[in-house]
GULUMLO-707999 format. One record per residue (C-alpha): residue in one letter; x, y, z. Coordinates in pm, whole numbers, padded with zeros to 5 digits, always signed. Example, Ala and Ser with C-alpha at 12.3 -4.5 7.8 and 13.67 -1.06 7.14 Angstrom:
<atoms>
A+01230-00450+00780 S+01367-00106+00714 
</atoms>
This chain:
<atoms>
X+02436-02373-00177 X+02376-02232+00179 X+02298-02421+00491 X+02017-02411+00724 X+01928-02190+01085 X+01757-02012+01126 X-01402-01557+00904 X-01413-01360+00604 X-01570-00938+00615 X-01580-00803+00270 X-01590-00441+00277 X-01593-00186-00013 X-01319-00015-00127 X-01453+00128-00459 X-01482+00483-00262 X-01119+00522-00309 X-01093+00655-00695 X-00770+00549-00881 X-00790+00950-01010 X-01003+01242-01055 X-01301+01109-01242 X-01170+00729-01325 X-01325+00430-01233 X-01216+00230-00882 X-01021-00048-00890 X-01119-00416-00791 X-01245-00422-00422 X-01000-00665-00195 X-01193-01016-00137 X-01156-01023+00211 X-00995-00907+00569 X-00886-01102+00825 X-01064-01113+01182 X-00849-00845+01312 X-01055-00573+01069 X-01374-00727+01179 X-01288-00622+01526 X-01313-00272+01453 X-00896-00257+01357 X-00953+00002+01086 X-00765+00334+00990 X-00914+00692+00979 X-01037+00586+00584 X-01249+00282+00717 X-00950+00082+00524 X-00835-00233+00733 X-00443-00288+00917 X-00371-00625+00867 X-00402-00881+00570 X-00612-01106+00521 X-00442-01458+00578 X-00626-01711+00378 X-00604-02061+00510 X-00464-02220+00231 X-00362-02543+00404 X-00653-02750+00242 X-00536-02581-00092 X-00249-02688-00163 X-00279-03035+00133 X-00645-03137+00024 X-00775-03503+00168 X-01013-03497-00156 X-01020-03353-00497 X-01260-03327-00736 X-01132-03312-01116 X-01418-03145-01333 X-01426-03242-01705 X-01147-03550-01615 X-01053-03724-01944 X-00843-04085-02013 X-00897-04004-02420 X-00576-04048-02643 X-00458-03723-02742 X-00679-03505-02547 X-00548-03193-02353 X-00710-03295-02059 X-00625-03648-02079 X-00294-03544-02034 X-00370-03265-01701 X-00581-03562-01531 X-00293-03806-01506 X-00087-03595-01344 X-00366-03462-01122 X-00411-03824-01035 X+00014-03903-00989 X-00043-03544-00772 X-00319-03674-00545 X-00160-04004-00461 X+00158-03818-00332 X-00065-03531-00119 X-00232-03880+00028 X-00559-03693-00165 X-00872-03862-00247 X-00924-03806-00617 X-01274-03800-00800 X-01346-03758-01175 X-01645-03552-01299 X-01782-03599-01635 X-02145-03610-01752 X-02059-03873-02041 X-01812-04099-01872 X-01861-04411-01629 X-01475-04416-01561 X-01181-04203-01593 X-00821-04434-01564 X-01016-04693-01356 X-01171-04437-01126 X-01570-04414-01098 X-01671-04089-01274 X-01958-03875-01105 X-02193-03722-01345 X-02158-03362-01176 X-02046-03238-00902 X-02386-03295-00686 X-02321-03636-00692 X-01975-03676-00582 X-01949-03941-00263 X-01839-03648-00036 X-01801-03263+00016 X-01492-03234-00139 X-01152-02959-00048 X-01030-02853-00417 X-01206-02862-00707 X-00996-02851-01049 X-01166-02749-01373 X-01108-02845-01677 X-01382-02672-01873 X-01364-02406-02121 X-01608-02111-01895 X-01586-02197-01543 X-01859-01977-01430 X-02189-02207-01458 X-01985-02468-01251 X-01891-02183-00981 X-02266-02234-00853 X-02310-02595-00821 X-01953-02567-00613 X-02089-02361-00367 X-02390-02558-00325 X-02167-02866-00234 X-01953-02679-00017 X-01655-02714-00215 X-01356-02481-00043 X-01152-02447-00324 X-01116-02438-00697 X-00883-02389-00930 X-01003-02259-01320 X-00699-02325-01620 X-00946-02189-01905 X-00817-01858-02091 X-00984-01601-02266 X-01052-01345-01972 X-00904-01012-01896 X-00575-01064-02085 X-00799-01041-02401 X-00963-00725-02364 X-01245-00549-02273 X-01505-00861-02329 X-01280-01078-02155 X-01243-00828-01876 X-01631-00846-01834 X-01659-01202-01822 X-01348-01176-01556 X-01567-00966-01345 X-01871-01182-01353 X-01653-01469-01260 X-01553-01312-00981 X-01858-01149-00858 X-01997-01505-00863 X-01672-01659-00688 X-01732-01416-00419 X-02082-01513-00362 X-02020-01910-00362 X-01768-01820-00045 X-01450-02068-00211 X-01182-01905-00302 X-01076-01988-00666 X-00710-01942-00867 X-00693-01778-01204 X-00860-01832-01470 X-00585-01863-01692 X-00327-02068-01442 X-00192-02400-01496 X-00073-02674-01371 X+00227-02562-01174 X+00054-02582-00809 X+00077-02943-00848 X+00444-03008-00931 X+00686-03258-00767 X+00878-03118-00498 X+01170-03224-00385 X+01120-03420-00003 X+01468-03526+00042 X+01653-03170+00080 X+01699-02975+00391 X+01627-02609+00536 X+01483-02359+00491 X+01235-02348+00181 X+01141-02103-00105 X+00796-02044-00198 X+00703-01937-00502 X+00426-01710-00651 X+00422-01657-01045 X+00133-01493-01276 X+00324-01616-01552 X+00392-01998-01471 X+00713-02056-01730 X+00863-01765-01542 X+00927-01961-01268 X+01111-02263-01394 X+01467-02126-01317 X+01350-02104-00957 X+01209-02423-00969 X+01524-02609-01069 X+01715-02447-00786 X+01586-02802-00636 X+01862-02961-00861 X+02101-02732-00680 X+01986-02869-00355 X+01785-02591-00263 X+01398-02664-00107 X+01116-02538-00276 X+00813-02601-00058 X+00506-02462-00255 X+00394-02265-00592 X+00109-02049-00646 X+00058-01993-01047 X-00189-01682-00973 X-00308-01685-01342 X-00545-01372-01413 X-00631-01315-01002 X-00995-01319-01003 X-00958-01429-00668 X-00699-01531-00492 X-00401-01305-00593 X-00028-01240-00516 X-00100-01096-00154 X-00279-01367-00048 X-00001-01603-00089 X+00264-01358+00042 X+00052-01371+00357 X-00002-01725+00383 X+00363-01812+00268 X+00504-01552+00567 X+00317-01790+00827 X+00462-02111+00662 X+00738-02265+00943 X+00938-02395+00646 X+00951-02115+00411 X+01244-01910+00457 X+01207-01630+00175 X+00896-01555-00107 X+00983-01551-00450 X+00748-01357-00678 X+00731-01280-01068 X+00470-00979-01038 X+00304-00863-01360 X+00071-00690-01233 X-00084-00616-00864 X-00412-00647-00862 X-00433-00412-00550 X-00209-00222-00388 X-00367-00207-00043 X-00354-00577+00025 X-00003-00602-00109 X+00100-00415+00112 X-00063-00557+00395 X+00043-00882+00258 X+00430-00769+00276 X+00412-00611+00617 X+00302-00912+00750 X+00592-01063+00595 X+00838-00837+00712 X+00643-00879+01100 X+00743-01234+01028 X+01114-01173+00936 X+01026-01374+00591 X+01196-01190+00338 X+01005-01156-00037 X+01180-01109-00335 X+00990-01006-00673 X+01062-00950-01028 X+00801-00653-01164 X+00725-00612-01506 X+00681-00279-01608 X+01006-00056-01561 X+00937+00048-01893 X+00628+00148-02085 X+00675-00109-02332 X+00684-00372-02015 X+00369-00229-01891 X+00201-00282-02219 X+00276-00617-02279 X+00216-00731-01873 X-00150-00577-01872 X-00191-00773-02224 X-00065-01089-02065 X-00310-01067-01753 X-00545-00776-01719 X-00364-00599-01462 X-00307-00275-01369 X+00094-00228-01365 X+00081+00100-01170 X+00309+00416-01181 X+00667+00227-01113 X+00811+00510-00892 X+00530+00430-00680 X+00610+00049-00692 X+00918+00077-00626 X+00914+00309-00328 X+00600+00070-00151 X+00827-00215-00193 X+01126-00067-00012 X+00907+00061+00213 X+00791-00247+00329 X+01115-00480+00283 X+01066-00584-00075 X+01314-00690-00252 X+01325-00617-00604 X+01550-00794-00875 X+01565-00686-01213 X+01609-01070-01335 X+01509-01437-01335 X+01828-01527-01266 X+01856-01237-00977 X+01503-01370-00854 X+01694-01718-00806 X+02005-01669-00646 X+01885-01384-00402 X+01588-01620-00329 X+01803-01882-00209 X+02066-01652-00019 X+01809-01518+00198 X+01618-01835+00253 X+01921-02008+00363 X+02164-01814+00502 X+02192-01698+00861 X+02173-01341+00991 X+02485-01164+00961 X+02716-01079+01216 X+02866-00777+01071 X+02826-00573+00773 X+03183-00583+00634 X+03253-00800+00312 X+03568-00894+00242 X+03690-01022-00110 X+03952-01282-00140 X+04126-01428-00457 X+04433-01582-00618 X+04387-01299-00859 X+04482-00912-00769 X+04302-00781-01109 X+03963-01015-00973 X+03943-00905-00664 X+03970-00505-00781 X+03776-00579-01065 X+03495-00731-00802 X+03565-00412-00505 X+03488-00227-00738 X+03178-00339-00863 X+03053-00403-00487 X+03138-00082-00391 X+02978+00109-00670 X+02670-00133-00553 X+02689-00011-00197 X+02809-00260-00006 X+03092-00210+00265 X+03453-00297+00172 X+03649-00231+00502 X+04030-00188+00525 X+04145-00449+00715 X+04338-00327+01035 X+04711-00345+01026 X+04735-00611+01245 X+04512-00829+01080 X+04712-00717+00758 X+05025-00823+00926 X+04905-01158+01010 X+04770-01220+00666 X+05136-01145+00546 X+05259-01448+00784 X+05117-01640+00492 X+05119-01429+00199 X+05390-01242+00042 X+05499-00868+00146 X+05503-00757-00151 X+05106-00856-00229 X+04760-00621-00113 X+04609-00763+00196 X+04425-00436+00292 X+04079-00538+00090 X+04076-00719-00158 X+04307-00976-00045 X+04556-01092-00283 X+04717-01415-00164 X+04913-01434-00517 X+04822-01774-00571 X+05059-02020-00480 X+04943-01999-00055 X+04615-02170-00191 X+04806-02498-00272 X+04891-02619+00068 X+04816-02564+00401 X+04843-02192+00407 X+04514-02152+00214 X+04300-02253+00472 X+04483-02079+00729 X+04442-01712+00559 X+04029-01788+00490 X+03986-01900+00886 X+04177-01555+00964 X+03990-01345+00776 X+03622-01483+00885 X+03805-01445+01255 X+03793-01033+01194 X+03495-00934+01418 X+03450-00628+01125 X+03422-00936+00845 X+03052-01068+00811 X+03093-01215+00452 X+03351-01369+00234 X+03304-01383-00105 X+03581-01568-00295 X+03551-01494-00718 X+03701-01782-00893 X+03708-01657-01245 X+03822-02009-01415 X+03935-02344-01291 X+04290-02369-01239 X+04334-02710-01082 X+04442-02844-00916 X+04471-02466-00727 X+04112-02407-00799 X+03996-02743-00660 X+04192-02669-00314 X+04092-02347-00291 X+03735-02444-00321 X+03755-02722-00013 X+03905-02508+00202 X+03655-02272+00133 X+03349-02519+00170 X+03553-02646+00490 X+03624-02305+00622 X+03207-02241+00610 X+03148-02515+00803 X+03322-02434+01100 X+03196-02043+01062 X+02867-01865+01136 X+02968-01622+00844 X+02892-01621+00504 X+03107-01753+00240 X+03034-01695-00080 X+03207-01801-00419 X+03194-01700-00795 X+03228-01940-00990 X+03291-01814-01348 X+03361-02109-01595 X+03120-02088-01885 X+03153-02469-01845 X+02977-02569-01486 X+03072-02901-01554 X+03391-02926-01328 X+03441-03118-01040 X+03508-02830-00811 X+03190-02668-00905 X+02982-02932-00969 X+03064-03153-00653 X+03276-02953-00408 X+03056-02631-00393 X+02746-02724-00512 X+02715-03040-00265 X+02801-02772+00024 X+02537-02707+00242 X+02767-02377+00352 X+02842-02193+00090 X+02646-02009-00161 X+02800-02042-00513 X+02721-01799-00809 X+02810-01804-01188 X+02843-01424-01181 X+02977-01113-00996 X+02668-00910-01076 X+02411-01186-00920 X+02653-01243-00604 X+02657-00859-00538 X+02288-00804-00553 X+02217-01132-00337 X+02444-01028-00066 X+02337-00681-00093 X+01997-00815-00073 X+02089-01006+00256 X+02273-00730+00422 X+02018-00461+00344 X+01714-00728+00509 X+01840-00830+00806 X+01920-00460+00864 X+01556-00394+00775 X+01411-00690+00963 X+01631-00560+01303 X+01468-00209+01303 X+01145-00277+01160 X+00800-00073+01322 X+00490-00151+01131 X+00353+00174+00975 X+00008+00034+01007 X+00075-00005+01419 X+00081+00354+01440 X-00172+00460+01183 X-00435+00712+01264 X-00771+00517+01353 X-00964+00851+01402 X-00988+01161+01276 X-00819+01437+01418 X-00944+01852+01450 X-00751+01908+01173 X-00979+01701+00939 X-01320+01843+01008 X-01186+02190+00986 X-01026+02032+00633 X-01398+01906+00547 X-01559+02285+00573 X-01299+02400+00341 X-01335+02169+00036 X-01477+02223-00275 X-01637+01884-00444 X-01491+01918-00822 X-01299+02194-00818 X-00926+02389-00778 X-00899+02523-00497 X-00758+02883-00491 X-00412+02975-00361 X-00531+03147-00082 X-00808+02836-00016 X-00540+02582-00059 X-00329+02754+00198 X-00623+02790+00450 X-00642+02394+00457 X-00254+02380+00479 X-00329+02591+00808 X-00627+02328+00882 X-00290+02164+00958 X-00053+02306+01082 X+00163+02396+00834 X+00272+02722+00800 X+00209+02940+00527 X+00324+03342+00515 X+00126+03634+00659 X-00113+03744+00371 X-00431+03920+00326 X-00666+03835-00002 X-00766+04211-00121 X-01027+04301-00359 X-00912+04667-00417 X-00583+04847-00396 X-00652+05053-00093 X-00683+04727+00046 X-00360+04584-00074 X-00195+04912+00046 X-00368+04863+00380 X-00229+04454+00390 X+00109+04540+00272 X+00160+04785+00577 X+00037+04510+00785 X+00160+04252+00624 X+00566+04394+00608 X+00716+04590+00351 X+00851+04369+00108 X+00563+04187-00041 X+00487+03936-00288 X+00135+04021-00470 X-00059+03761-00677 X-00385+03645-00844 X-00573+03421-00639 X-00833+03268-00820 X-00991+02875-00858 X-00854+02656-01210 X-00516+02916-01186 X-00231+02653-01176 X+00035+02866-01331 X+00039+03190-01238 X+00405+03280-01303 X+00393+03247-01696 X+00144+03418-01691 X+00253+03755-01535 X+00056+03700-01256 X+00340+03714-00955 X+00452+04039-00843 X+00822+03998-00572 X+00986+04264-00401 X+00775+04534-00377 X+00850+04777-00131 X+00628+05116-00104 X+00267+05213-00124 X+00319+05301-00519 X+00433+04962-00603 X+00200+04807-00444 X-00105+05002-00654 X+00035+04946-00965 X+00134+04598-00862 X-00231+04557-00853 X-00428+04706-01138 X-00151+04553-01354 X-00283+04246-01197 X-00599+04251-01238 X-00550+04382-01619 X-00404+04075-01665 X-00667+03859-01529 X-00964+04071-01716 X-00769+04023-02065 X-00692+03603-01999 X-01086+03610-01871 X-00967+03466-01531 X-01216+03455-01286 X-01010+03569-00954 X-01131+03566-00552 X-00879+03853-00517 X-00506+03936-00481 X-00268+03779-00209 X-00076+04053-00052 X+00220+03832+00088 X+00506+03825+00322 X+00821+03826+00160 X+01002+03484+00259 X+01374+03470+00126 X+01706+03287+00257 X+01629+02904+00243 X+01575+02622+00023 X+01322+02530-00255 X+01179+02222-00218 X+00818+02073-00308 X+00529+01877-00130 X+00242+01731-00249 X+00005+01452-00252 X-00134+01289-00571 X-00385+00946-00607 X-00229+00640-00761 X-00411+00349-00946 X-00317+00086-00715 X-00209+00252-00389 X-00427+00545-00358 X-00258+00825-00203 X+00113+00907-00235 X+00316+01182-00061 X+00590+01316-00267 X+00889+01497-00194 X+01156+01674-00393 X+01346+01998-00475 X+01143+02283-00586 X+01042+02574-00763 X+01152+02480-01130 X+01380+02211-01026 X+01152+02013-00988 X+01026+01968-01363 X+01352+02038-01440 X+01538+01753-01254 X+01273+01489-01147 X+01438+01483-00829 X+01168+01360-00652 X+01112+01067-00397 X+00743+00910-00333 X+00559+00691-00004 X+00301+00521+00043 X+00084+00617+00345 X+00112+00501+00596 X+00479+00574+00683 X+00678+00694+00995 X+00916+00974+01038 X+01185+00675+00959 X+01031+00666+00616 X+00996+01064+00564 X+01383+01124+00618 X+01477+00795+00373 X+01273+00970+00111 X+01550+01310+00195 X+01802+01082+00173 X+01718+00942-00188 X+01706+01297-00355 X+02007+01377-00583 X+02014+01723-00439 X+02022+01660-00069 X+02349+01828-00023 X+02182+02140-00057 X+01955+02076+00272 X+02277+02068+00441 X+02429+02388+00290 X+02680+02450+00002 X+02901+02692-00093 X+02924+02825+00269 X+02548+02843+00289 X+02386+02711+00619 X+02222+02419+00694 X+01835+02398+00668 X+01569+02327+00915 X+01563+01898+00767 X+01300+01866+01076 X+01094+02108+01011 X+01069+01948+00681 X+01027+01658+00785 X+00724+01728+00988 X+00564+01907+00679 X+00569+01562+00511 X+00438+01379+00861 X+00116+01623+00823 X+00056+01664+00439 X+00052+01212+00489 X-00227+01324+00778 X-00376+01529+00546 X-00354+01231+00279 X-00498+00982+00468 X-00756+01182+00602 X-00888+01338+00320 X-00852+01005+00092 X-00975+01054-00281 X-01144+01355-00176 X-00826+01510-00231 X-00735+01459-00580 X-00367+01666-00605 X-00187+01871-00340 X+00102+02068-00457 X+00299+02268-00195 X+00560+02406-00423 X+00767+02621-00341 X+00800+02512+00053 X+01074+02744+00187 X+01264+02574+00396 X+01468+02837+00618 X+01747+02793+00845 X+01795+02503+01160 X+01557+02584+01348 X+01388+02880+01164 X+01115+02610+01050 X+00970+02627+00659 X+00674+02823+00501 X+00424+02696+00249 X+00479+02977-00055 X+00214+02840-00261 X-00015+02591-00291 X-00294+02406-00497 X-00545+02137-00419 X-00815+01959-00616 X-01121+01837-00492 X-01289+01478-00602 
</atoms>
């Protein structure tokens, strides 16, 4: 594989509402110091995560097993031995509890937990409802406790309730407790003889992290696991955070079922990414029938996965689709150093493997560079004319036999442009295959570069693999193309994140600005706003909407078109009138007094025979000669608000070409999302058409997050739709709006 280099505040966050007229989600446990110090946003919601100190967790100096067994054939016969083997390796003083026993495997038993000889660090039940034992563990001060027993949320409703009293009573005791419904995996045998940088694992599923586990085998160090179980407590984000302080750890792996919050997760991986650890997660629930069975398995809430996905990019989360993803992109980034350049350049014995692999990397997004032509030319010196050198790098085969093999691999990791090698072996061809392979592992350890081989036998059992690359320290070795290209993908697209990485939560708003009380004034507490309402807060901030007048007659709307601009756009404006449109409710192009009358008492015909209530009619600037696109804000289960952007008008229900954030994110983050729609060509103009104004865009999405994480849950749903954006520099007007209240 790869070498080495490289107080507790609770506060209450059941104000933010998961959707208009749903119940909160679970409040986060704790905060960190920093939010007691005042370091909150405009919402009251805190900056930094919480960073449990977990040190005494998974390093105790005593332990207390509760309901400790030595009977033949009982479970917990079997979960105290190797609690006890556990404890003698930590250097952990180990106490059985049992009301019944004298002795547990020669140990003196305590009766309960009162009587134990000291205050104890970790407590491990082994009882079938932890919760009457939660109160004698405060009492004695115990710090931590761990609860195996099932039969909580992942059951249902009645299991859900006896979830929440467990916790409620968890958080009261002050320890900090793991599952219910974990196991035994916290207190595996590690590895202490291998090298570099580690891998920590977090799991809510514990069998879902064997393949990760067994990387050790491979020689890659695996330095702690955290089976999270159901998360009445302590959760996934707590680990990320503690893991991303660990000296040793060099990358997080996670299998994520569900999150329990999305606030702290967050947190949790931004103060990974401040630490340059990267975290790489599988998430269930890509699909709806992945969703269904994860919140079966543990109670969770999976989340909208657009939304997931987006808050992990946006924070440096790297998501794998697989186990065997998780693994090998795991150990890349934990062990490999930082690249020196972005190019990757593939090299075989094989011209139909190495197109075969260009052109899955490509197609994956990673940067296959032509080779200069005197870089070519010196590759020839070795390899015949007649053979591709450009990229991939066809060396024909026989030049891998004798000295010239090492002497090609040393010239291409001496190209400045060349940051990885990847070498796809698709069968073992010795004695070729074994030659090629030590030069390899011999050319990585006189490089900074990455070297990377495929090693495709179905068998795994030959020399080359199972000695010459596997006992490398240098090179990382894969069984397939597809895991190699998303591992070094992975790599390239972190350290590129790590190099340019701001915290969003460094330059989030800790007050409120004008905008927002002039916001306040114009809500409505459980209701639509109007058009013409919705556009007044849109002014609130600063986005621009067209010169219109709300009329209640038609001398009026005669007297607002003249003032307004001949043509106009006329429509009912009313509250709970979402689609005016289908409804004949939109008047465009009218140009003359006469239209204009008609335009109305058609209008308000209309509204009289669909018994709308209306506030009036919009007499409206006419706004042509730009680009459709959408804006709005709507509240997620786990994140709370999201900002949305996409093409608009019709398009967008149409095409689903839309891109989402999590606030709090920076301009950086608002042109990414531009970048990720399928129809960004036409911000830059087609068919002769001009460019748009991308920045004045841009800055409508920098104010509607304002107005997002100002507002909070008070604003249910924003939809700017159509935004007009006009020509560079000609800015881009807010056509029509609507906004619910909480």
């Amino acid at each position: 594989m790869l070498g080495s280099t490289h107080g507790t505040l609770t506060t209450d966050f059941r104000a933010r509402v998961v959707a208009c007229g749903e119940e909160p989600h679970a409040a986060v446990h704790s905060m960190t110091a920093d939010a007691a110090e005042g370091d909150l946003d405009v919402s009251g919601r805190p900056l930094h995560a919480a960073v449990p100190d977990l040190d005494r967790f998974f390093r105790p100096e005593s332990v207390a097993v509760i309901g400790a067994s030595d009977t033949d054939g009982r479970p917990n016969t079997g979960i105290t031995r190797q609690l006890i083997a556990w404890a003698e390796r930590v250097g952990a003083r180990l106490y059985p509890v049992h009301p019944t026993r004298e002795s547990v495997f020669g140990r003196a038993c305590s009766p309960s937990v009162a009587e134990l000889p000291e205050q104890v660090d970790l407590a491990v039940l082994l009882v079938g409802d932890p919760l009457p034992v939660i109160e004698e563990l405060a009492h004695a001060k115990v710090r931590f406790a761990v609860a195996f027993a099932s039969g909580f949320a992942e059951t249902g409703a009645e299991g859900a309730a006896a979830q929440a009293r467990l916790a409620a009573a968890v958080e009261r005791s002050g320890l900090r407790l793991l599952g219910p419904n974990t196991n035994l995996n916290a207190f595996e045998e590690f590895r202490d003889d291998l090298e570099g940088p580690a891998i920590a694992l977090i799991t809510q599923s514990g069998h879902q992290g064997r393949p990760v586990y067994t990387l050790q085998e491979l020689g890659v160090r695996l330095s702690h696991w955290a089976p999270t179980g159901n998360e009445a407590d302590l959760e996934t984000s707590d680990f990320i955070a503690y893991f991303s302080q660990r000296p040793e750890v060099g990358a997080i792996a996670c299998y994520v079922e569900g999150l329990k919050d999305g606030r702290s997760f967050l947190l949790a991986a931004d103060r990974a990414a401040r630490a340059g650890v990267p975290v790489v997660a599988v998430k269930v629930g890509r699909t709806e029938t992945g969703a269904r069975m994860a919140a079966s398995h543990t109670g969770k809430l999976t989340g909208a996965d657009q939304v997931v996905d987006a808050a992990m990019r946006q924070f440096g989360v790297i998501r794998v689709d697989g186990l065997d993803e998780l693994q090998d992109t795991a150990a890349l980034l934990a062990r490999a150093r930082k690249p020196l350049a972005d190019g990757v350049v593939v090299y075989s014995i094989s011209g139909g493997t190495g197109a075969h692999f260009s052109d899955l990397a490509t197609a994956a997004g990673l940067e296959i560079p032509v080779l200069s032509e005197e870089k070519q030319a010196e590759l020839h010196t070795w390899i015949p004319g007649y053979l591709n050198v450009a990229n991939p790098v066809d060396n024909g085969g026989h030049p891998v036999g004798d000295w010239r093999g090492r002497k090609i691999i040393d010239a291409i990791l001496a190209d400045p442009g060349v940051g990885v090698l990847i070498c796809p072996i698709t069968g073992p061809f010795p004695p070729m295959s074994d030659k090629l392979a030590q030069d390899l592992v011999d050319a990585a350890e006189a490089t900074d570069k990455l070297v990377c081989v495929v090693w495709g036998s179905p068998v795994g059992t030959e020399d080359a693999y199972r000695t010459t690359l596997l006992g490398s320290s240098r090179v990382a070795t894969f069984r397939t193309f597809g895991n190699c290209i998303t591992a070094v993908k992975a790599y390239l697209d972190h350290h590129r994140f790590a190099a340019s990485y701001r915290s969003p939560f460094d330059e989030a708003p800790r007050t409120p600005s004008p905008s927002f009380r002039k916001a306040q004034a114009l809500m409505r507490p459980g209701h639509q706003l109007s058009e013409h309402a919705a556009k007044q807060l849109l002014r609130a901030y600063g986005i621009r909407v067209p010169r219109e007048q709300l009329v209640t007659s038609a001398a009026a709307a005669v007297r607002a078109a003249g003032l307004v601009g001949y043509p106009v756009v006329m429509k009912a404006s009313g509250a709970r009138l979402a689609h005016k449109t289908e409804l004949g409710l939109v008047k465009v192009g009218l140009t003359s007094a006469s239209q204009v009358r008609d335009a109305y008492r058609e209008l308000t015909d209309i509204a009289r025979y669909e018994d709308i209530d209306l506030d009036g009619i919009l007499v409206c600037q006419m706004v042509e000669r730009g680009v459709e696109m959408m804006v709005g804000v709507t509240q997620d289960a786990l994140f709370g608000p999201t900002v949305t952007v996409g093409l608009g008008g019709v398009l967008v229900e149409v095409l689903h070409d839309a891109a989402v954030r999590v606030p709090p994110f920076g301009e950086d983050q608002a042109r990414a999302m531009l970048g990720e729609l399928r129809g960004r060509a036409l911000l830059e103009g087609v068919r002769g058409g001009p460019p748009v104004d991308v920045d004045a865009l841009v800055e409508v999405v920098l104010r509607v997050q304002r107005m997002a994480l100002e507002l909070g849950d008070d604003l249910c749903e924003l939809d700017i739709n159509p935004l007009m954006v006009l020509g560079r520099g000609q800015g881009a007007v807010a056509l029509d709006a609507l906004a619910v209240c909480r």
